[in-house]
ROSE-366428 format. One record per residue: residue in three letters; x negated, y, z of N, C-alpha, C in turn. Coordinates in steps of 0.05 Angstrom, whole numbers, plus 5000, padded with zeros to 4 digits. Each point is the difference from the previous one (the first is absolute). Layout:
BEGIN
ALAXYZXYZXYZ
...
//
This chain:
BEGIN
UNK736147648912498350114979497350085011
UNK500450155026497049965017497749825004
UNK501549745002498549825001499049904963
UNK500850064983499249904981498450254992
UNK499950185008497750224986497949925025
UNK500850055017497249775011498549784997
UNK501749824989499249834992498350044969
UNK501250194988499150124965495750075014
UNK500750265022498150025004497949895006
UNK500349805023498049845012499549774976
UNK500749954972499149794980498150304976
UNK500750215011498050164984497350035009
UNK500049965018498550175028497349654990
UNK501649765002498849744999499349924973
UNK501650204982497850044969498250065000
UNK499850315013497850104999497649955012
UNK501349955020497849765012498249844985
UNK502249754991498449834983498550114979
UNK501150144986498550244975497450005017
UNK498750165016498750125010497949645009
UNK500849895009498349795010499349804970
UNK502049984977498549984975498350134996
UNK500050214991498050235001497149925009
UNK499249985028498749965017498849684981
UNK501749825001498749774989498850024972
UNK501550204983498950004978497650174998
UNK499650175012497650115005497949835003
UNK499949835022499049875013498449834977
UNK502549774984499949924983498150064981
UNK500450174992499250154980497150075003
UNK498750175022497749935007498649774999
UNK500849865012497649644992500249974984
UNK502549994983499149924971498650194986
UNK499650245003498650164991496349975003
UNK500049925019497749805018498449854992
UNK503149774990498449734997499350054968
UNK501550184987499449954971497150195006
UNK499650185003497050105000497849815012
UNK500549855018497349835012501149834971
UNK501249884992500249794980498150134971
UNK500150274999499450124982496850044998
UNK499449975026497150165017498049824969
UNK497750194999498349944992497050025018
UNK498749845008498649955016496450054999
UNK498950095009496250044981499249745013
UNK498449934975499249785006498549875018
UNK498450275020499649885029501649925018
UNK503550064997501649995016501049724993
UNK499349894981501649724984499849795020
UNK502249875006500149705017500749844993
UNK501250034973500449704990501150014974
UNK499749724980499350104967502650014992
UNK502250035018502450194998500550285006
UNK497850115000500250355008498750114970
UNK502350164988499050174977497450245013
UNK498149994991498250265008498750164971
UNK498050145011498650214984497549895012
UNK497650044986497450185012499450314969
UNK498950095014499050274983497150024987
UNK499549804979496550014988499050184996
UNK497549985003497150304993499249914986
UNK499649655001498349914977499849724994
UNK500549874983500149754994497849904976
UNK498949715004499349904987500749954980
UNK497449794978501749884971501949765016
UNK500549884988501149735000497949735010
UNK500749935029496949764999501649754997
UNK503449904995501749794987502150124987
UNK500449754985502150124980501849675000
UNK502150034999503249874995501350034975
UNK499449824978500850054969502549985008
UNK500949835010503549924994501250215014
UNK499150095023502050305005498250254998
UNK498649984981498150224989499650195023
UNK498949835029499550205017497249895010
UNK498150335011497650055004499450035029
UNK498749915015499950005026496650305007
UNK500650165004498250314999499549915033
UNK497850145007499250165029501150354996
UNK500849985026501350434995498950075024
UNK500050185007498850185024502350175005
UNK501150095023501750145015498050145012
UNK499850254992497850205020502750205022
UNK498750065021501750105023499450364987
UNK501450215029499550164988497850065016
UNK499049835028497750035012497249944985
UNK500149834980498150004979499249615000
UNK501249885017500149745011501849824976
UNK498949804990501249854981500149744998
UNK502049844994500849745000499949794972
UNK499449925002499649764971502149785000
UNK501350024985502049754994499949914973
UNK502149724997499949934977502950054993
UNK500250084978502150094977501649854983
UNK501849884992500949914967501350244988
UNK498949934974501350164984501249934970
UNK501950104988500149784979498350264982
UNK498249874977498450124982500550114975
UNK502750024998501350124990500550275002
UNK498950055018500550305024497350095007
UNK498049924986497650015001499250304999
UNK501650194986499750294995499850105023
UNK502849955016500550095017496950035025
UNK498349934995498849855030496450114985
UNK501150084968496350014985498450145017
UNK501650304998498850235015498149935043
UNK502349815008497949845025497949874999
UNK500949834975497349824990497050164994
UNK501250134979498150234990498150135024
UNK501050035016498450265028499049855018
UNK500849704997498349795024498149924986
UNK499450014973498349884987497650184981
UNK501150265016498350324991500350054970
UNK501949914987500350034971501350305006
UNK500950155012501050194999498950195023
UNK500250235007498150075028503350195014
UNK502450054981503150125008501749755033
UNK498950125019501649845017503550084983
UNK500349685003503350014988501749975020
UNK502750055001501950115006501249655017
UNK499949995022501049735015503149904984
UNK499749755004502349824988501349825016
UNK503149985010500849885010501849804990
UNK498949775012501449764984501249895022
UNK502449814994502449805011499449754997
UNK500949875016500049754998500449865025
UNK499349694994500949775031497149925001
UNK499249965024497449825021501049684987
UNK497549994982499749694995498349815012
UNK499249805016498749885013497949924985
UNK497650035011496749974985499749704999
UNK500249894974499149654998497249975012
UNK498349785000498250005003497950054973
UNK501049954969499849914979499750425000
UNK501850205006499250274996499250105016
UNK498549835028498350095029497450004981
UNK499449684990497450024986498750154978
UNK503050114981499650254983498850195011
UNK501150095020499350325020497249985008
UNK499749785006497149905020498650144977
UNK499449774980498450054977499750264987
UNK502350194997500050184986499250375018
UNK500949925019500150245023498250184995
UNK497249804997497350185005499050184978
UNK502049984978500250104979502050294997
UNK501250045035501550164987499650175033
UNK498949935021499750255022498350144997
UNK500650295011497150064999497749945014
UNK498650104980496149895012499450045025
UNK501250275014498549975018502149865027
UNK501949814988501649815023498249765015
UNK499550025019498049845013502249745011
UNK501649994994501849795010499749704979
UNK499449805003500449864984502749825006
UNK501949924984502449914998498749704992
UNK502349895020500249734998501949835009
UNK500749795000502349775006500850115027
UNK497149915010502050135032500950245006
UNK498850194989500950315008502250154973
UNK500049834979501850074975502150155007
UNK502749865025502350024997499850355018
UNK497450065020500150205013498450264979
UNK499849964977500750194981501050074979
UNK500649714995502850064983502749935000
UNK499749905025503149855011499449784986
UNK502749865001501349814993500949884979
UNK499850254986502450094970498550184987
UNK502349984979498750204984502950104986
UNK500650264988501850114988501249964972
UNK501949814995500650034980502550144983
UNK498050204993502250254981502349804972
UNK498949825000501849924966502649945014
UNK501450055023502749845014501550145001
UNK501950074981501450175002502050065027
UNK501150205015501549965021501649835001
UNK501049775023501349935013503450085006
UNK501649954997502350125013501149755020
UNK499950035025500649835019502950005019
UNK501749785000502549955008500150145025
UNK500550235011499550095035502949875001
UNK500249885017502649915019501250245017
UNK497949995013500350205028501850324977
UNK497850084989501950294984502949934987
UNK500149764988502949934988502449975021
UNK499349895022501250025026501550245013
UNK497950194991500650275014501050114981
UNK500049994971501450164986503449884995
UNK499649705011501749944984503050105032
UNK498350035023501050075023500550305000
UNK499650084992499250354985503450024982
UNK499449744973502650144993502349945016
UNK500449725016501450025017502450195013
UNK498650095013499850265020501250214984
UNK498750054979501050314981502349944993
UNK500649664996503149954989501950065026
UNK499149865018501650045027501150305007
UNK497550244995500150265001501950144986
UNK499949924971502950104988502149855005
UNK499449855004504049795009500450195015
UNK499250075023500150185030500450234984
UNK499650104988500150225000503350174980
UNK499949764979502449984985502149845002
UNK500549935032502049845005502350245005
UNK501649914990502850265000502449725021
UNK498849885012501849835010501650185027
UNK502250124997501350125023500949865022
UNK501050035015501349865025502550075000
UNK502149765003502549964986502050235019
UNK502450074995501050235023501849834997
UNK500949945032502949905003502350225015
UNK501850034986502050195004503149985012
UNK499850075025502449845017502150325005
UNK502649754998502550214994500050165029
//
């Protein structure tokens, strides 16, 4: 009988064990995926953008009218300004669908002195669309219409992409939801483990007693 309560013991002793080293993995577990779904989640400013698969923001001070317009997806291609809080500001180009035109009056209004109320910054979403040549030559043409006067820079083909990038933002795209592999992996390794953890834990499997005359 000695030997079988020893034996009882040393398979408790190697539960708890295992308990304890599940544990450890599901933690573990549990972190990355906690991880990967937040970088998956990340929303990015649009200086940080690398590619026209990264959801971002920029934050406008002030945007132009409309210098093209897209009937069939009733969207408007604006100039916006991102002012810093150092007083330093950036010009990009915008879509927007014009439908939403409200939203954006009050910027319009204050770049174009219809109003003298600095308004309240607006942050818009969207994906980095690549600049055709067909909306390089829009920008070209229209620009000088919309920096201020006293910008001594003149914009052109060659120097275009080094102030307004590459792209330009288009807000009409609604989010994305993208297949992560890598997080389904881990979660699906996640439940795993928690199943394994209760088997272990609710196994009532005893160790048999053999009983000699």
């Amino acid at each position: 009988m000695g030997k079988d309560k020893k034996s009882s013991e040393q398979k408790s002793t190697m539960k708890v064990f295992m308990c304890f080293i599940y544990l450890v993995i599901i933690t573990f577990l549990f972190v990355c995926s906690y991880h990967i779904f937040l970088q998956k989640e990340k929303i990015l400013p649009w200086s940080l953008s690398e590619s026209t698969g990264d959801y971002t923001y920029m934050d406008l001070s002030k945007m132009s009218e409309k210098f093209a317009y897209y009937e069939e997806s009733n969207m408007g291609l604006h100039f916006g300004i991102e002012e810093e809080k150092t007083g330093l500001w950036h010009a990009y180009i915008v879509a927007i669908d014009e439908d939403q035109y409200e939203k954006y009056k009050a910027l319009i209004d204050y770049t174009y002195e219809r109003t003298e109320k600095k308004p309240d910054k607006v942050r818009v979403y969207g994906y980095p669309v690549l600049v055709d040549d067909n909306i390089k030559d829009m920008v070209l043409k229209n620009v000088v219409h919309f920096l201020p006067a006293e910008n001594e820079v003149e914009i052109t083909e060659e120097n275009y992409e080094k102030y307004f990038t590459n792209s330009y933002l288009d807000t009409t795209r609604e989010r994305e939801e993208e297949f992560n592999v890598l997080l389904c992996g881990s979660l699906f390794l996640l439940f795993i483990v928690i199943v394994l953890f209760f088997l272990t834990i609710f196994d009532k499997k005893k160790a048999s007693t053999k009983v000699e005359e």
